[in-house]
N, C-alpha and C positions, 0 to 999 in steps of 0.2 A: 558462551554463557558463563557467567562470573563461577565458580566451584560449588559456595555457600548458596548459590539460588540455585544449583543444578542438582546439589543431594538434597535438598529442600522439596523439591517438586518430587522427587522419589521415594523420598521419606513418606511427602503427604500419600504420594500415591497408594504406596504398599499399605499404609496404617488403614488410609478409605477401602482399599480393599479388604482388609481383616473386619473392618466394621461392618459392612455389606454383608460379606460371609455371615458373623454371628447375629447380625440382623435378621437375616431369610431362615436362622434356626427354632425351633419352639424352645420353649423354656425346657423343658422334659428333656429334649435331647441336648442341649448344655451339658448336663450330669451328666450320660448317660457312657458307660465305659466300652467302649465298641470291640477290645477283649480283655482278657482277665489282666494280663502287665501292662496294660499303656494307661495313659491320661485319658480324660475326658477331655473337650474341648472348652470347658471351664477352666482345666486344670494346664491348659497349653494356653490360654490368654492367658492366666497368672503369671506364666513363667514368660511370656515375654513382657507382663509388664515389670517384674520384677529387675530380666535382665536390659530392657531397654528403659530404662531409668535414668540414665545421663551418662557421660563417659566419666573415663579417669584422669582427668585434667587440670587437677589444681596444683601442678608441679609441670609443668611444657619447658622445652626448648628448642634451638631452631636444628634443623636438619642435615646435613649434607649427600641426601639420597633424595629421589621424587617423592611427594609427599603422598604419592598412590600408589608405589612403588609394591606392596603386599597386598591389595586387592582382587588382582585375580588369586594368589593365593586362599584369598577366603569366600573368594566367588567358589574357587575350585572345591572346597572343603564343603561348604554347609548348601551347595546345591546341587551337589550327588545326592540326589534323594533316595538312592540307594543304598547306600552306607548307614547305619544309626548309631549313636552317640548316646554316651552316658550323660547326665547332666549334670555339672557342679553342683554339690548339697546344697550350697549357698541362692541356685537358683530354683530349686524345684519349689513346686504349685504348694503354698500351704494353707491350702482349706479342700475338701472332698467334697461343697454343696456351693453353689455361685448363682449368682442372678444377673440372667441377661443384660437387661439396663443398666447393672452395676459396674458389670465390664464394659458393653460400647460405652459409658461414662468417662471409664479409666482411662480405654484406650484412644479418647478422645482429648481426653487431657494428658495423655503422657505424648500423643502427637503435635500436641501445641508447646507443651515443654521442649522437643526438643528442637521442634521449629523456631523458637523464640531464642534459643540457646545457642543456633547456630547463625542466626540472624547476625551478629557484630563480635565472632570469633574471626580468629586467624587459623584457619583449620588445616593449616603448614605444619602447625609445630607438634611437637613430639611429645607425646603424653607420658610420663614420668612416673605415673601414682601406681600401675602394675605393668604387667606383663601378663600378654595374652599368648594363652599355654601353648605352649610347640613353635609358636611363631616369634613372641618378643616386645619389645615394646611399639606401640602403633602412633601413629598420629592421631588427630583429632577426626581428619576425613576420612581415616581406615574404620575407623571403631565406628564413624557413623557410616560406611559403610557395610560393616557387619551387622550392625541392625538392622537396617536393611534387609542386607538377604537371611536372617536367620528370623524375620518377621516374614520374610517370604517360604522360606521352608517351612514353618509352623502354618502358614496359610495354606502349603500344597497338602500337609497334616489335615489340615479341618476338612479342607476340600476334595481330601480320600473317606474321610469318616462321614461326612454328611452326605457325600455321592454328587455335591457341586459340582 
């Protein structure tokens, strides 16, 4: 299976499933903060739609290492779900009240954005525009595979707090 139709189908996959998840929830429990420091499960769809918003891509070049080659490194990293992580300022939840339909809406449309985005990339090359902290710079099919699994991390998140 060609690369671009193989994180496609996983992308969709993971997203269908976060949809599902906050689908089966009440509005009520959306807000609701399951303890005093964590997020709500409103406030954990914000932060992955804010961080699965697109990659860093508008600076690429071509590679000379596999272009999957840190993958399991961030398989390894954000699916210890034992482990927890501070979040970049720049990604955290900013609002404290959200509405159901407004997020399966989002995350409806930020799964077609990035399905459509990787639709007619070269997702070999080497993304230029940052570096992803501790690791370095990634390609186009690492970063979409860290949304991926940090869309699945926040899913095993929702699906400890709502008891899914």
């Amino acid at each position: 299976m060609q690369i671009n139709q193989q994180i496609s189908k996983v992308l969709n996959d993971t997203f269908d499933h976060s949809i599902k998840l906050i689908s089966g929830l009440s509005e009520e429990s959306i807000n609701e903060k399951p303890e005093d420091q964590s997020w709500t499960v409103g406030q954990i769809v914000d932060h992955i739609l804010i961080s699965s918003s697109g990659i860093p891509d508008s600076q690429t070049e071509e590679i000379n290492r596999p272009f999957d080659e840190l993958v399991p490194v961030i398989d390894k990293i954000f699916l210890d779900f034992k482990t927890k992580y501070q979040a970049d300022p720049s990604l955290l939840p900013r609002k404290d009240v959200y509405e159901k339909e407004d997020l399966i809406k989002k995350l409806k449309n930020c799964k077609t954005n990035l399905l459509v985005d990787i639709n007619d990339k070269d997702l070999t090359l080497l993304c230029k525009d940052m570096e992803f902290p501790q690791i370095g710079y990634l390609t186009r099919y690492e970063w979409l595979s860290f949304i991926n699994v940090h869309v699945q991390r926040h899913n095993h998140q929702i699906e400890n707090i709502s008891g899914s």
